[in-house]
C-alpha positions as CSV (number, residue, x, y, z in Angstrom):
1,X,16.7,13.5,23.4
2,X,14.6,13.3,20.5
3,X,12.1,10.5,19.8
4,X,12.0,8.4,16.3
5,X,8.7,9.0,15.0
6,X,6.3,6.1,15.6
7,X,8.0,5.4,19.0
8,X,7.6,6.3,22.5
9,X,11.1,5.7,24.4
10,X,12.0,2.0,23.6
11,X,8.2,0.9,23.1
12,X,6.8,1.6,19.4
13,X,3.9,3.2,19.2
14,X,2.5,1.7,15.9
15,X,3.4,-1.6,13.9
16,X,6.2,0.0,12.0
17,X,8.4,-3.6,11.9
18,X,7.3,-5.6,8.8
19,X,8.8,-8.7,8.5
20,X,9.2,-10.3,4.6
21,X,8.9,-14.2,3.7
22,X,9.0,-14.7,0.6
23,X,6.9,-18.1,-0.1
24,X,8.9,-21.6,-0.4
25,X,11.4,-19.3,-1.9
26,X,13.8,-21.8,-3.5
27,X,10.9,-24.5,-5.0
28,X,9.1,-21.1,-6.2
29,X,11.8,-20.0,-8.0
30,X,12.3,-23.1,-9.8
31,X,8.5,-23.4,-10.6
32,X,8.8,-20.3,-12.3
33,X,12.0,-21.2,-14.6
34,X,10.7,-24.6,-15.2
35,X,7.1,-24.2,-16.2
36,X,6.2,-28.2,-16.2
37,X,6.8,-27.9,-12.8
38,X,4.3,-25.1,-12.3
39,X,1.3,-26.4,-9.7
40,X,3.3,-29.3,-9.0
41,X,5.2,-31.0,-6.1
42,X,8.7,-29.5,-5.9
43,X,11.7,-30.4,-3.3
44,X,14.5,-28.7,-3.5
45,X,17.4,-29.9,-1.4
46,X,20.5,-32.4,-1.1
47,X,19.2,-35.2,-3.5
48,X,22.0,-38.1,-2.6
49,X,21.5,-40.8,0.1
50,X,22.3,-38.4,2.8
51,X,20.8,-35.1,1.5
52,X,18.3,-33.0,3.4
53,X,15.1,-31.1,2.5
54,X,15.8,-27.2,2.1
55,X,12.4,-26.2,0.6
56,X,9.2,-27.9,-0.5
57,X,6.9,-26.5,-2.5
58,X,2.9,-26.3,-1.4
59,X,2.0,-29.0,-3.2
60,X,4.7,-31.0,-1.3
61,X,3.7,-29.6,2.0
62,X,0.2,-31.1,1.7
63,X,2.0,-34.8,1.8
64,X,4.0,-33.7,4.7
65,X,6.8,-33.1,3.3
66,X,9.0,-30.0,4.9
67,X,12.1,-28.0,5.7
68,X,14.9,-30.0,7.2
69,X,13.4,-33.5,6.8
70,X,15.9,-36.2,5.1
71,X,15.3,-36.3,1.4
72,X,14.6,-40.6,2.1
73,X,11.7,-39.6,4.2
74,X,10.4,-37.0,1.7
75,X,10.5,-39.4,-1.1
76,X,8.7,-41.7,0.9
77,X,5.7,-39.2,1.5
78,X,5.8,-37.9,-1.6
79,X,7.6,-40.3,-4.6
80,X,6.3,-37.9,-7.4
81,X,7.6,-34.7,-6.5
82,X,10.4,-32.9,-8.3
83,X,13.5,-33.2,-6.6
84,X,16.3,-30.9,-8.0
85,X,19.3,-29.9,-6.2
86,X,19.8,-26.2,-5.1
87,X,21.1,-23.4,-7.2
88,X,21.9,-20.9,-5.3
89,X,23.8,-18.4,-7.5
90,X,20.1,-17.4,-8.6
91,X,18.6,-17.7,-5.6
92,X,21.2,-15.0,-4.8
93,X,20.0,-12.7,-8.0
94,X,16.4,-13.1,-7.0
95,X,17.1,-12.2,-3.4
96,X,19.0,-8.9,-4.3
97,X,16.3,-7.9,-6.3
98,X,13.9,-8.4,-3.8
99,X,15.9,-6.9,-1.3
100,X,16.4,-3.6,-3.5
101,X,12.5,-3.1,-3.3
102,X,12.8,-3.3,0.7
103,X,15.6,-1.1,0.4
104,X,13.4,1.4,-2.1
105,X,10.8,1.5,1.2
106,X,12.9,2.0,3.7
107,X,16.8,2.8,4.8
108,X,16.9,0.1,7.2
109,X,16.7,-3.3,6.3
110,X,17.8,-6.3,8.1
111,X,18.2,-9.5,5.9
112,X,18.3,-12.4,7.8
113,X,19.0,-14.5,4.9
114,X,18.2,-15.2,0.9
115,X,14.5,-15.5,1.6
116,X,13.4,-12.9,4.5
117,X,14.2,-9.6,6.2
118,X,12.7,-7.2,8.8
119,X,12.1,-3.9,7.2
120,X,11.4,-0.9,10.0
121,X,9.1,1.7,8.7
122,X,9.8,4.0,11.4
123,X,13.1,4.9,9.4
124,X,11.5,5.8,6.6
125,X,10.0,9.0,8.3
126,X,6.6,6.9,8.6
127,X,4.4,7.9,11.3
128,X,1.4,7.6,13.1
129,X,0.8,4.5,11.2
130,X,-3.0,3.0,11.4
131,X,-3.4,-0.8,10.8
132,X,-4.9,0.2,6.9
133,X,-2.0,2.4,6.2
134,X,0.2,-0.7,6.8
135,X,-1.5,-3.0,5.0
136,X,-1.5,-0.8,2.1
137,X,2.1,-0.4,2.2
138,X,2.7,-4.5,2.8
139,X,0.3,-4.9,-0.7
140,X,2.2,-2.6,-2.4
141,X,5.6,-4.1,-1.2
142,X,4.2,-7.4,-2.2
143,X,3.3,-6.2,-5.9
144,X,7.0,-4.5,-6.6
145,X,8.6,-7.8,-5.0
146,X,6.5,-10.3,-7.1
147,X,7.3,-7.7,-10.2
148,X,11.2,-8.1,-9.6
149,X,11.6,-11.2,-8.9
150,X,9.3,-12.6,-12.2
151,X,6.5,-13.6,-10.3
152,X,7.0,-14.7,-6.8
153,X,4.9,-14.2,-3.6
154,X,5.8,-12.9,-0.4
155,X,4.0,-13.1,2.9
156,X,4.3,-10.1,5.4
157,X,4.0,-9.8,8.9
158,X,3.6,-6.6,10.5
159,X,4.0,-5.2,14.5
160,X,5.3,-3.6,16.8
161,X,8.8,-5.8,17.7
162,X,10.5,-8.4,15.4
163,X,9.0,-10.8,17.6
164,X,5.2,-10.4,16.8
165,X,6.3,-9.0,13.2
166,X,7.7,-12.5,12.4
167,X,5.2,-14.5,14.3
168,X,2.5,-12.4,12.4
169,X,3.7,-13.3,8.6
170,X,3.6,-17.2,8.9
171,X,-0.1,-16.9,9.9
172,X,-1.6,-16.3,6.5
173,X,0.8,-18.2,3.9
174,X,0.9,-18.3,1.2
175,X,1.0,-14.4,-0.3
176,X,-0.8,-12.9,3.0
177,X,-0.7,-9.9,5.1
178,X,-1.2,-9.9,9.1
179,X,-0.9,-6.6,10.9
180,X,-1.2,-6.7,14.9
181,X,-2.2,-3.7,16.0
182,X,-0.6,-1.6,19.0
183,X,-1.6,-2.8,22.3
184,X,-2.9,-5.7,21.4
185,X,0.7,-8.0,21.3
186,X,0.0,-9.9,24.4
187,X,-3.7,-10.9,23.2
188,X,-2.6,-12.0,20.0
189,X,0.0,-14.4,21.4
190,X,-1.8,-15.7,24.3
191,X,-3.7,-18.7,21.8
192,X,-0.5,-20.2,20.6
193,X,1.6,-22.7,21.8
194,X,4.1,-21.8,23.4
195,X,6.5,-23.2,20.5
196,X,5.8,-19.8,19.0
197,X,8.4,-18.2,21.4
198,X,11.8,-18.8,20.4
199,X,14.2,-20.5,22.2
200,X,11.0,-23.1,23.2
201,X,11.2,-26.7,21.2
202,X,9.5,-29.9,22.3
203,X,12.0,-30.5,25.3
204,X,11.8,-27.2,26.8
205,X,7.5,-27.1,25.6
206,X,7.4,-30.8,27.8
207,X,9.1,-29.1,31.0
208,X,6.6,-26.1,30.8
209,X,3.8,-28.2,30.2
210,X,4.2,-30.0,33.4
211,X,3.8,-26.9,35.1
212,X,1.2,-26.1,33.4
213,X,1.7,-24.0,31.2
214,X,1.1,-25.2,27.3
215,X,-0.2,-21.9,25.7
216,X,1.7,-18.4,25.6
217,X,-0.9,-16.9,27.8
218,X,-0.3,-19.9,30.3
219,X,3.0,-18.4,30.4
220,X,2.0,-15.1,31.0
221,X,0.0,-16.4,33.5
222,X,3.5,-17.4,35.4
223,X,5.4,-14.1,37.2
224,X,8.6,-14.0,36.3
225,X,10.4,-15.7,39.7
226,X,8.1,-18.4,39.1
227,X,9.7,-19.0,35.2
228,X,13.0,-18.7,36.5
229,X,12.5,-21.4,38.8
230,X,11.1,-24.2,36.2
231,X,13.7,-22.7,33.6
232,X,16.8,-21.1,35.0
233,X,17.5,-17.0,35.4
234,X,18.8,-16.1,32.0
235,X,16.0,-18.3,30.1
236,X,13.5,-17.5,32.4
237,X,13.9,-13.7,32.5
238,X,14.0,-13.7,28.7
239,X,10.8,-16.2,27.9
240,X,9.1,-14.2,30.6
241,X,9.6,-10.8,28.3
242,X,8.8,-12.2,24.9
243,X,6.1,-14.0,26.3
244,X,4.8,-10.2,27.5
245,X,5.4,-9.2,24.2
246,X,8.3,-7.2,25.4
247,X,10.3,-7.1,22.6
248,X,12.6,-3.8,22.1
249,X,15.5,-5.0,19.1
250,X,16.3,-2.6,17.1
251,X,16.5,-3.7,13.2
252,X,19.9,-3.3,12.3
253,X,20.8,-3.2,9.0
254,X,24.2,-4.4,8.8
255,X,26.3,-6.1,11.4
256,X,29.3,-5.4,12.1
257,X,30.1,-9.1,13.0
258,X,29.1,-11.1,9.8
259,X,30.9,-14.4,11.7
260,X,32.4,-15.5,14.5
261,X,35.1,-18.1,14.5
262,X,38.3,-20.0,16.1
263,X,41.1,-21.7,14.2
264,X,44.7,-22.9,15.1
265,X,48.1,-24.0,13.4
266,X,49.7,-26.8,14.4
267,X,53.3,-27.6,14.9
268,X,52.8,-31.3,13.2
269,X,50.2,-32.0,10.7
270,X,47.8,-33.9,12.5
271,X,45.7,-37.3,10.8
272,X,44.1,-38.4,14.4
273,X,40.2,-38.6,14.1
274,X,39.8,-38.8,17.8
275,X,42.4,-35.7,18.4
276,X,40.8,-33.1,16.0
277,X,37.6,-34.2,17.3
278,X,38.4,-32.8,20.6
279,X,39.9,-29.8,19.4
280,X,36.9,-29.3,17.3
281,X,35.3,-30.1,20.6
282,X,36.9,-27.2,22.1
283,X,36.7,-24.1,19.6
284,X,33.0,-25.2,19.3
285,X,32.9,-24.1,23.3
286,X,34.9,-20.6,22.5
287,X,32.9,-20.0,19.6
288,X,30.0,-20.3,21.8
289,X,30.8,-18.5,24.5
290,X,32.1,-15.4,21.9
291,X,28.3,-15.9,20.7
292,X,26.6,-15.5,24.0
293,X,28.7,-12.7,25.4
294,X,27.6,-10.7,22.1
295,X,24.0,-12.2,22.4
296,X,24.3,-13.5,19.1
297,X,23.5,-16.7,17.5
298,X,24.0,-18.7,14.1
299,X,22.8,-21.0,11.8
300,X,25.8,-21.9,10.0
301,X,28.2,-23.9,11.2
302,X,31.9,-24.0,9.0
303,X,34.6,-25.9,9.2
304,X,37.9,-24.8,7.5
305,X,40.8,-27.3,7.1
306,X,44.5,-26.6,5.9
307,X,45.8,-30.1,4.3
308,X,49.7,-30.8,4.3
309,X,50.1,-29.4,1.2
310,X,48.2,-26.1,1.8
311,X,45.1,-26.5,0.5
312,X,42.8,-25.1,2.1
313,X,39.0,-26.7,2.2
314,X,36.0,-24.9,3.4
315,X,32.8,-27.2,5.1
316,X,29.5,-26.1,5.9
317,X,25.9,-27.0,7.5
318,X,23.0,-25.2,7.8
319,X,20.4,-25.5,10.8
320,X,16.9,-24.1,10.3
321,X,17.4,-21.9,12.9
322,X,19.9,-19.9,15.0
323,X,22.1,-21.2,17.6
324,X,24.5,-20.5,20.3
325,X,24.3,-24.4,21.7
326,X,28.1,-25.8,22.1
327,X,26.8,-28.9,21.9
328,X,24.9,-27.6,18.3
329,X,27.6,-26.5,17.3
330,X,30.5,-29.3,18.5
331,X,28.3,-31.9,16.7
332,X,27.9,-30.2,13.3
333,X,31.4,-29.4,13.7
334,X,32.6,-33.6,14.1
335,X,30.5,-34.5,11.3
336,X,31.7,-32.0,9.0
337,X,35.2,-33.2,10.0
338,X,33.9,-36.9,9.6
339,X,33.5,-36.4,6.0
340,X,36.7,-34.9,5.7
341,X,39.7,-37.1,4.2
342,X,42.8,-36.1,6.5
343,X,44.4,-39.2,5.5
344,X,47.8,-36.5,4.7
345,X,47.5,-34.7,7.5
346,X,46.0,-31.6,8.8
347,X,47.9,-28.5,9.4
348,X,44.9,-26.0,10.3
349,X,41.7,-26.3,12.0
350,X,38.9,-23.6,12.1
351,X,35.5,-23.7,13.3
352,X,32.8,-20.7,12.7
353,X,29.4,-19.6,12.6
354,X,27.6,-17.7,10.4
355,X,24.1,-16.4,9.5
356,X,23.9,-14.2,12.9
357,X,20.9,-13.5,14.2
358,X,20.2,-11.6,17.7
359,X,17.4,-14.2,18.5
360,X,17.7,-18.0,19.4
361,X,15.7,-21.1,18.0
362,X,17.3,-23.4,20.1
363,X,15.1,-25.7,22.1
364,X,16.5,-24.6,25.6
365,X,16.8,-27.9,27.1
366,X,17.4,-29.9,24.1
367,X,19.9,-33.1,25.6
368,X,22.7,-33.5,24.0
369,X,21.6,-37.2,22.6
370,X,18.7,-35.2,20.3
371,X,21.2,-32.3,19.5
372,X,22.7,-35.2,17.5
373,X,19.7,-35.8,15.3
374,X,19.8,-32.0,13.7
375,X,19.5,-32.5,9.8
376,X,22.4,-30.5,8.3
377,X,23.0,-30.2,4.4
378,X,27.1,-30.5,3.4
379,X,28.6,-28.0,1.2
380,X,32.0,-28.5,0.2
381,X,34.3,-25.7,-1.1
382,X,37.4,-26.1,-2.1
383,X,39.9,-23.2,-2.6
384,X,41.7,-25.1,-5.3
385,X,39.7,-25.4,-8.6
386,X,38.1,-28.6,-9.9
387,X,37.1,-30.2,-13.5
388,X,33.3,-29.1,-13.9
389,X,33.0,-31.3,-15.9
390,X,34.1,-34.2,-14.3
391,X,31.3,-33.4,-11.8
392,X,28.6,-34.4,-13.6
393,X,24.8,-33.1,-13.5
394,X,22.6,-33.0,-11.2
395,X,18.9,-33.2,-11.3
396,X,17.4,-29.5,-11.6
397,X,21.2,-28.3,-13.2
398,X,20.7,-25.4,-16.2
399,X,22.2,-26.8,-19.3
400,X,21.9,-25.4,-22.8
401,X,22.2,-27.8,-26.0
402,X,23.2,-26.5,-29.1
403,X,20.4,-27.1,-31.0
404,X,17.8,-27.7,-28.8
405,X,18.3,-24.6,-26.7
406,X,18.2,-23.8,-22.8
407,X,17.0,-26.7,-20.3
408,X,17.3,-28.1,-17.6
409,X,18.6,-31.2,-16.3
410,X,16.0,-33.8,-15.4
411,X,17.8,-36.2,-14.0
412,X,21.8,-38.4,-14.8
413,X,23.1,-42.2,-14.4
414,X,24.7,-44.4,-16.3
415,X,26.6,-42.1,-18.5
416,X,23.3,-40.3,-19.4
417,X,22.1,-37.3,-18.7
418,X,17.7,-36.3,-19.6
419,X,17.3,-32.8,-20.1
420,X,13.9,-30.8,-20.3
421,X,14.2,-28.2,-22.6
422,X,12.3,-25.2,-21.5
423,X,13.0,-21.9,-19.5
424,X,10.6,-19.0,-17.7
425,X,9.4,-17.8,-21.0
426,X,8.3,-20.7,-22.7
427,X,5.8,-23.0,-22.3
428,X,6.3,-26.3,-21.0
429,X,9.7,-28.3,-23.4
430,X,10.2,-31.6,-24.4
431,X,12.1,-33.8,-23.0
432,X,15.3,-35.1,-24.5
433,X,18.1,-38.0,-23.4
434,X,21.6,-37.6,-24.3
435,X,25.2,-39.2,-23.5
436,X,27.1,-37.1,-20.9
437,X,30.5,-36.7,-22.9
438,X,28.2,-34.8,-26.2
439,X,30.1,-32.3,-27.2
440,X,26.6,-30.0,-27.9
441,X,25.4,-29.8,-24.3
442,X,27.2,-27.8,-21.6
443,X,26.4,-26.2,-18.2
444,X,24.9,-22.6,-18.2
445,X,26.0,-19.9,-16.0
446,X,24.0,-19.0,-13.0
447,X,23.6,-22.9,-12.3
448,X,24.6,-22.8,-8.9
449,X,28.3,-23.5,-9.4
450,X,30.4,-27.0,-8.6
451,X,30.3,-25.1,-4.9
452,X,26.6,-26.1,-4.6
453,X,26.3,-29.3,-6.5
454,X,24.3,-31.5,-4.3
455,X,25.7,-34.5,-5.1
456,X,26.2,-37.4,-7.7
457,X,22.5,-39.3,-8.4
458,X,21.7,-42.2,-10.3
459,X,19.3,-41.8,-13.0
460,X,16.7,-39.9,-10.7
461,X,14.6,-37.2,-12.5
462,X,11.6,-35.5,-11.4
463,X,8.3,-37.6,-12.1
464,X,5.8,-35.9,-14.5
């Protein structure tokens, strides 16, 4: 049997697996179609009373502000930031082009969503590979990514597993390189906590630590029967070979499984709470244990629902990271279904997961009571169209005004809407306040769509 070049069996031979991050991808995108925001403190997210951070910008990040925290505690770290709801239907443009350059380096690319992807050299014919020669391919990845996509960094990791590859690129953010070279894998981890290994959050890092162990090379320290016995067989066995830097997943480039779901018909249209819960309940456990027999995970959870008169909704929430967790899963499930009106009845119930991954970033002994607190941002999408315009705008929305030109929407109440009048190629716009029924300013395209409007605000623009 032939060997891939840069490999020897199973076990690379060189740090062929790059792994791309492109930096506070959403907030950077809107910094560079909104130029007033440029250098500034940007949070892109849910912006209503129960919306969740998705990005912050650096200059957030210094007040503390971050991924997953409740847009209430953001604005309370840092009250002049930007905050503009999502849109993702450019996000979506800006991550295919970026994705065509990883694609222009190499066959195999595995996305593992808008914003990052493992890229696997080895595929490209690339041999031999010495720690220069892959920096000098990350640098020039870098400069075609920050050339298609109008401007934006990227941070690259670079090893010999998807494990160290991914640890490696969130070590020198913003716009940095870290290659690890061959051999050295188990060095390089043995500093860091051992929070760094996926599948180990604060619960599971607190029963470790009372064994001593609070650093990856504590850990390695631990044979394997030892592990096993503070943190069951299948967890054990599987920290005890990351931890080792034994790491042998392929990058695949498409999956044949893009989701993996349950739904049912019911004889009677169903309007009991307490009912679907429990049903809900219960595909969350079949979805899971579909998951964990193909070693998969998820981070997002769906809910479908089939009203009485056949329309069909669609619900979903996002974790920061994968899971296989029925109790993850069940939870994000009943609140999804909490904010569901079933006051007709319910005919259908589904429950999914999306956004597979082949690694986990559950905390493995995360109780059931904490599982509850997981942030999630709701998305509703409805099969049956809606009045946009009845929507409203939304803080961050692309507008265009007859005879002011292409904005932005700086923030909406009281039957007014402030818009910002400036785009990527212009300098920084005035600012302008109009009524929300004038004629003369619409929505643009590539705002996102109702499907990702955040949700209604008061008149809450960014601060300048």
């Amino acid at each position: 049997m032939s060997v891939p070049p840069g490999r020897l069996g199973s076990v690379r031979t060189d740090p062929s697996v790059l792994h791309v991050d492109l930096d506070a991808f959403f907030a950077a995108v809107e910094q560079r179609d909104k130029p007033s925001l440029r250098g500034k403190a940007v949070v892109v997210g849910g912006i209503g009373l129960r919306g969740v951070v998705s990005t912050a910008s650096y200059e957030a990040r210094k007040y503390g502000v971050r991924s997953a925290m409740s847009t209430a505690e953001a604005r309370s770290r840092c009250p002049h930031a930007a905050y503009l709801g999502p849109r993702f239907e450019v996000y979506r443009e800006v991550s295919k082009a970026v994705m065509a350059q990883m694609r222009a380096l190499s066959p195999l690319v595995e996305p593992l969503s808008l914003d990052e992807a493992f890229v696997d050299l080895a595929a490209a014919g690339l041999s031999n590979l010495t720690v220069d020669d892959v920096e000098a391919i990350a640098n020039d990845l870098k400069a075609a990514i920050k050339e298609a996509s109008g401007g934006l960094t990227a941070s690259v990791g670079a090893g010999t597993s998807k494990l160290i590859a991914k640890i490696a690129s969130d070590l020198d953010k913003p716009d940095g390189v870290v290659v690890v070279p061959a051999g050295t894998e188990a060095e390089f981890l043995a500093p860091m906590q051992v929070t760094v290994i996926p599948g180990v959050g604060p619960a599971t890092a607190q029963r470790l630590s009372m064994a001593g162990v609070r650093t990856v090379g504590d850990l390695q320290q631990l044979d394997q029967d030892e592990l096993i016995r503070q943190v069951g067989s299948a967890h054990g066995s599987s920290l005890h070979r990351l931890a080792t830097a034994s790491d042998d997943r392929p990058v695949v480039s498409d999956r044949e499984t893009k989701s993996v779901s349950v739904e049912d018909t019911f004889e009677t249209d169903i309007i009991d709470r307490a009912l679907l819960a429990a049903i809900g309940d219960r595909m969350a456990q079949q979805v899971s244990q579909r998951l964990q027999k193909a070693q998969l995970s998820g981070r997002t959870v769906t809910v479908k629902t089939r009203m009485h008169d056949f329309t069909t909704h669609t619900r979903s929430s996002t974790l920061a990271g994968p899971t296989d967790d029925p109790r993850v899963i069940g939870r994000m499930a009943r609140r999804l279904l909490e904010d569901s009106d079933i006051s007709g009845g319910i005919r259908l119930l589904g429950v999914g997961v999306s956004s597979l991954a082949d690694w986990i970033q559950d905390d493995l002994f995360t109780e059931s009571e904490h599982a509850a607190e997981i942030p999630v941002e709701v998305i509703e999408l409805p099969d049956r169209p809606r009045d946009r315009r009845s929507a409203g705008y939304y803080p961050g929305q692309d507008v265009v005004h007859t005879e002011h030109g292409e904005g932005w929407v700086w923030g909406s109440g009281r039957g007014l809407v402030t818009v910002r009048f400036e785009t990527a190629l212009t300098p920084a716009g005035p600012v302008r306040t109009f009524a929300v029924t004038d004629p003369e300013l619409t929505k643009r395209a590539l705002s996102g769509g109702e499907d990702d409007k955040p949700g209604e605000t008061g008149q809450d623009g960014p601060n300048d």
